[in-house]
Every structure is written in structure tokens, then in C-alpha cells.
N, C-alpha and C positions, 0 to 999 in steps of 0.2 A: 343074449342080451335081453333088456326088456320086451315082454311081449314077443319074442322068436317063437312059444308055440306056434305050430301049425303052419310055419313056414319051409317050404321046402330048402332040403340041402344044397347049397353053391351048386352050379353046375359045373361040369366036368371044366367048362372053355369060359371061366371066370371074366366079365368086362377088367379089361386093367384099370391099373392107376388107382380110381377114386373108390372102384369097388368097396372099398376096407371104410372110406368114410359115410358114405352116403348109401350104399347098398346094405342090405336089403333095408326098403323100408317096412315100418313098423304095420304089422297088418294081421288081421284076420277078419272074419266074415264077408272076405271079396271085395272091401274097396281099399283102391291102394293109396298111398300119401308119401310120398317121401319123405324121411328124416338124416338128418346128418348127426351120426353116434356121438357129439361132442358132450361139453358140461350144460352150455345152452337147452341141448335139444333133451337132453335127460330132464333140467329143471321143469323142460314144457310138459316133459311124457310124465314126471311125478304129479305134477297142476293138474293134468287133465285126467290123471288114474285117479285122483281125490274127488273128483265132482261124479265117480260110479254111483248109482242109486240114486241119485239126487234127481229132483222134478222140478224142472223150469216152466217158470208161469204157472205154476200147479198143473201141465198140463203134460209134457213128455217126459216120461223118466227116461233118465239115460243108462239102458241095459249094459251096454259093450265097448269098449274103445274100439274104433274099426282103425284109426291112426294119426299120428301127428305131425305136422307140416310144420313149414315156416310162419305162415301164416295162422292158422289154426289146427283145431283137433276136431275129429268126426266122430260122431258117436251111432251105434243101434239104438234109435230109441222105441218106445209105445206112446202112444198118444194115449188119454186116458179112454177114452172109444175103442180102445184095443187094436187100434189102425197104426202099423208097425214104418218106422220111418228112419231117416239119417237125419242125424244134426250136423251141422256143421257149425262150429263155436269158435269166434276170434280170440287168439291169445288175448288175454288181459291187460299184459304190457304194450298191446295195439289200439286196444278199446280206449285209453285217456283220450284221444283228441274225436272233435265229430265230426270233423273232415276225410278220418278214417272209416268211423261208421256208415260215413252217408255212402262212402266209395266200397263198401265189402258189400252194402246191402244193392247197388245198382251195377256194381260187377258182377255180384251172385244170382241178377236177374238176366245179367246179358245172353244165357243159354236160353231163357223163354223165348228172347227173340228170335231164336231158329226154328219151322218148320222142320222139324224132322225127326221122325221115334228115334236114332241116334243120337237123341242127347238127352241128358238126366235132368229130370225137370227139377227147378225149385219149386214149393208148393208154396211155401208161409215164411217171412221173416218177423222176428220180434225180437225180445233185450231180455236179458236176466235184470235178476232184481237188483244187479248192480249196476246193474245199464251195462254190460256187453253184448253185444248183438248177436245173432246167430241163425243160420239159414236152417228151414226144412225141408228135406228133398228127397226121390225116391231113394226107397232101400233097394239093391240090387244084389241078385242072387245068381252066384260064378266066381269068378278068378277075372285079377288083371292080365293083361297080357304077358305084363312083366313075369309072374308068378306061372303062366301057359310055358313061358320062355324057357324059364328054372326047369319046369318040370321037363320037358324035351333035352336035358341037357345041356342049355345053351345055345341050339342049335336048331331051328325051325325046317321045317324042309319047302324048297321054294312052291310049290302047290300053297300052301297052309298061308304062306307070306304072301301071297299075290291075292288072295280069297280076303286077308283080313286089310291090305293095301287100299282092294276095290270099294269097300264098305265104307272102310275109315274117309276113302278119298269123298266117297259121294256126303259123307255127312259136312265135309270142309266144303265142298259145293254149295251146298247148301244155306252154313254160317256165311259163305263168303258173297251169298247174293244176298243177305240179308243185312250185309254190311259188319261184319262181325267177326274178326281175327282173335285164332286159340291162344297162338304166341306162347302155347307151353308143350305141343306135343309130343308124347316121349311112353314108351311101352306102362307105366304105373297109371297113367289116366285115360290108358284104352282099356274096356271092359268088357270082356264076353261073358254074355250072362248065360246060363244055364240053356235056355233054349234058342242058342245059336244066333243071339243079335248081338251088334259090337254096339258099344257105347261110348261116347266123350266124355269124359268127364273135366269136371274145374275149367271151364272156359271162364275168363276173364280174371282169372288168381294172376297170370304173369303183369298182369296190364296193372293188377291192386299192386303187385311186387313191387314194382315200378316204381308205383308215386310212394307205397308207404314209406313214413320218414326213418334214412338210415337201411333201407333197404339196398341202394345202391352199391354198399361197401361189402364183395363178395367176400372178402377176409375174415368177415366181424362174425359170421357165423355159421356160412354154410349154407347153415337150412333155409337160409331166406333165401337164396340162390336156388338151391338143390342142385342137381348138377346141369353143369353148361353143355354136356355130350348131346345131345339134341338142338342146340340155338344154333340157328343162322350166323352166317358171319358177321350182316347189318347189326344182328341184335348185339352180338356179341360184341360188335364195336361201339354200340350206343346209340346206335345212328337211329332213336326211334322213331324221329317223325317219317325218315322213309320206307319203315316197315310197311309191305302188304303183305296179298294170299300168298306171294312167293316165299316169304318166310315160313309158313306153313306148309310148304310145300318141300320146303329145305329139312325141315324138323322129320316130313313123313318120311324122305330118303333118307333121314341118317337113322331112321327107326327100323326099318327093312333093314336096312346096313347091318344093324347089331343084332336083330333074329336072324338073318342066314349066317352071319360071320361070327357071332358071339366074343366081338369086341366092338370100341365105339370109332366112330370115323374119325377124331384124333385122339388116340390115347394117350395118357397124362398120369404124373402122380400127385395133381389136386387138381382141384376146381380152376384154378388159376391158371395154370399152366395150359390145361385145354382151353379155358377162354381165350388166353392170347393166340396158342395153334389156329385156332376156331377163326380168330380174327384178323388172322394172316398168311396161314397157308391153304393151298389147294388138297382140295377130297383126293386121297388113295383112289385108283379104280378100284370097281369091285371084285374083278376078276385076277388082280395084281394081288389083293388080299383071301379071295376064296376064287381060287381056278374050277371047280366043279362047279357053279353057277351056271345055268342055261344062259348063253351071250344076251336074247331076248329080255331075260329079264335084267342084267348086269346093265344093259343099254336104257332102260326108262329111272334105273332109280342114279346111276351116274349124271343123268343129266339133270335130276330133280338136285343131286347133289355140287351144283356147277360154282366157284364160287359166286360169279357175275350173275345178279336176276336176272341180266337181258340173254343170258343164254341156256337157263331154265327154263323146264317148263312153265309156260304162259300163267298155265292156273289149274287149283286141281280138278277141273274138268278137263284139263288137258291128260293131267298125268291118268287120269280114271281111263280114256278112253284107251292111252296105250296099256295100262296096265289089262283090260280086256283083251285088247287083241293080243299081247303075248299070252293068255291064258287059253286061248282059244287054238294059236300056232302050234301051242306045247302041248295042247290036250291032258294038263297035269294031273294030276290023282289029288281032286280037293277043290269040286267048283263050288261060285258063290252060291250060298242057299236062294233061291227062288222067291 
């Protein structure tokens, strides 16, 4: 498909179901974005292949597509300083209204309100000279997690999953004492960059998904959705005023779920169909679906994956500390970098 250079081949233990629509997303040079292969996501990926070379505000040329979401498309840019960066650009068809823009540019700052090198800073937002808006943020150099996944097979080994858990969790610590819910986390928006840091990426996209208009309708296209295999079952039922960190904490166990098992916590053949699973049935154990599991570790992400929040884990400071001490029980092969 488009842009499939430089992606690696499916893995042996393919996610089911939606695989085919929404996998893999559109990527290269490390940051990932999902897209949904429809006629929709094509028109987006043709729009945004046409603005290559081109210099916004006379000031970033746009070198690369890095990839194309529901909401927008990323680019490699240069700045004209020679100081190398990401754009991030609202589809056009999102840019008419300014109630749209005022919410990408104060959603796209919501990661600055974290304390923490685990998250992708924004630098600069401004408008094309059509007035669509569009965020600058670091360039990052590595693979998504998603793409870490492909490459292993499908199949992560629990040392690796419990090191990239502890990180991940301590960054949600973090956003979450700063008052600030990812509400999208899912293996294409964790990043390890080249010298062994994890990174979040898109905090605050699912919260723009939300309100932007006609967003709601997962049918209409997919990509505004991406896939529902990582939402909580609150989200999944709409229930958003009583989302908290527990939903993020639901998204981290069905993410572990799908690197040791290499399928998702309910498989489906769309979007639709796991949203209602999502929104009505109980999590698989994880040891019912992958028996070679160390029990230690089957036991912190089952319970991250409960569907009741009052019998989750508290918060991911909770889930971080057991996810420690099972690494410490198990003496795995793959401790957190220092």
C-alpha cells in the first residue's frame, strides 16, 4: 500500500480481526500514526503526499511524511536554521471551524504540562497560509513500539514487556499528577528512541477525537476512531465524564496483553464489534490465552485489565510498583535502564 516502504513484514501471530483495516499504520522515519486503509484515509494520505517540499510560513519545509491519522498528518521537517523537526498538520477538512483549531492547538500543548523526558515536547504552533493550524514538536529517532512488536514476531518476551510497562507506567504517573489523561494508549504512540528512552506520544488527540464534529460516528470512517483494541470499557461505552487514570491504566494492560500474546484483549472482525465486546464483556485471563506467562506477571496486568475501575489497579503508581516487584521476583533477562 502507500508508503509500506520500510515497514516490516506482519508478524508470524498477526492481531486478528481489524488487522487488515487499520494495521499497519502508515510510517517511516519512527513515528507512528495510525491509519485506516479505506477511500477516506487514502484521499488524506494523497492531500498530505501533495504538500512534500512545500515551506510553511516560509519557515519548515516539509522533507517526509512520517504518517497519517484521523486527525492529522506528521511530517520530517527542517526549519530554515537547519534545526530538524516534526509537524504535525490538521486535516483541512478539520481546519473550517475555530473551535476546532483553538482545541488541536491547546490539546497539542497538553504534553507540555507533564514534567517528564517521557513525553514529546511541542515546541511552536502556527497556521498555513490557509489558516490550518499545525503543531511543531520533536523529531524522534527509533521505532514505535508497535513496529519493536512486528519485528519480534508478534511476540515480545516478558522481561522486554515488563521493562517497557515500568517506564511507560512512570510517564502516566506523572501526566496523572499533573492532572492530564492520554486516553489513547496503544503500542503506535509508545516510542523508543534509539538510545533506550520510551516516549508518549499524542496525548491529548483522543480527548480532540472526542469533541471534533462527527468524530463520534465510528462507522463513518475508521480513522477517526483508529482502533478501539486498547479503550477501556467506560470509554468504550461513552461514559466520558467518568473517565480517569484508570482508563489509562486499562489501555496499559490491554497493551502488554497484545505484546506477550500477539492478539488484542477482544478480538473482532471491525472496529465495531470489539467496541461493543469492549463494552460488555469481561478481559480473557492472560494465562487462559498465553499458558507460558510467568503467573507474577499474568497477575498485575489481569488486574490492570478488570472490567470494574474499583477493582483495578488504583493508579499507575500502583500498577508501576507491582510491575517492579514482579521483575525483581522473576530476575528477568531485561532490567529497566538505570
Amino acid at each position: 500500500g502507500p508508503g509500506s516502504r520500510g515497514i516490516p513484514g506482519p508478524p508470524r501471530a498477526r492481531p486478528p480481526g481489524p488487522a487488515r483495516g487499520i494495521w499497519p499504520p502508515l510510517r517511516a522515519h519512527g513515528i507512528g500514526v495510525g491509519v485506516a486503509q479505506d477511500r477516506t484515509s487514502h484521499e488524506l494520505y494523497q492531500q498530505a503526499q501533495g504538500r512534500l517540499g512545500t515551506t510553511l510560513k516560509g519557515k519548515w519545509r516539509l522533507d517526509a511524511l512520517i504518517g497519517v491519522g484521523g486527525m492529522a498528518a506528521v511530517y520530517a521537517a527542517t526549519h530554515r536554521n537547519g534545526h530538524r523537526v516534526a509537524v504535525k498538520l490538521l486535516h483541512p477538512a478539520l481546519s473550517l471551524t475555530t473551535s476546532v483549531h483553538e482545541r488541536f492547538r491547546r490539546e497539542g500543548y497538553a504534553a507540555n504540562n507533564v514534567e517528564h523526558p517521557g513525553v514529546a515536547r511541542v515546541l511552536d504552533d502556527d497556521e498555513t497560509e490557509e489558516g490550518e493550524p499545525f503543531l511543531v514538536m520533536e523529531l524522534l529517532a527509533g521505532e514505535t513500539l508497535d513496529t519493536r512488536w512486528r519485528r519480534a514476531g508478534g511476540r515480545m518476551p516478558a522481561g522486554e514487556v515488563l521493562a517497557v510497562a515500568q517506564a511507560l507506567l512512570d510517564v502516566l504517573e506523572a501526566a496523572h499528577q499533573g492532572g492530564v489523561l492520554h486516553r489513547d494508549i496503544k503500542p503506535e504512540n509508545i516510542f523508543l528512541t534509539a538510545d533506550g528512552q520510551l516516549k508518549l506520544l499524542d496525548f491529548g488527540i483522543a480527548r480532540m477525537r472526542e469533541l471534533a464534529p462527527g468524530a463520534a460516528s465510528v462507522t463513518r470512517t475508521g480513522a477517526m476512531l483508529g482502533t478501539p483494541a486498547f479503550m477501556a470499557p467506560e470509554q468504550a461505552r461513552g461514559r466520558t465524564r467518568e473517565i480517569d487514570g484508570r482508563a489509562d491504566v486499562w489501555a496499559v494492560g490491554a497493551t502488554l496483553f497484545t505484546l506477550l500474546t500477539g492478539r488484542y484483549v477482544h478480538p473482532g472482525e471491525t472496529p465495531n464489534e470489539i467496541l461493543i465486546k469492549t463494552a460488555t464483556e469481561h478481559a480473557p485471563t492472560l494465562l487462559s490465552v498465553q499458558p507460558d506467562v510467568p503467573p507474577e506477571v499474568a497477575h498485575v496486568i489481569d488486574r490492570a485489565l478488570v472490567f470494574s475501575t474499583e477493582e483495578r489497579w488504583e493508579s499507575a503508581a500502583a500498577m508501576r510498583a507491582a510491575v517492579l516487584e514482579a521483575l525483581r521476583k522473576l530476575e528477568l533477562p531485561w532490567s529497566p535502564p538505570a
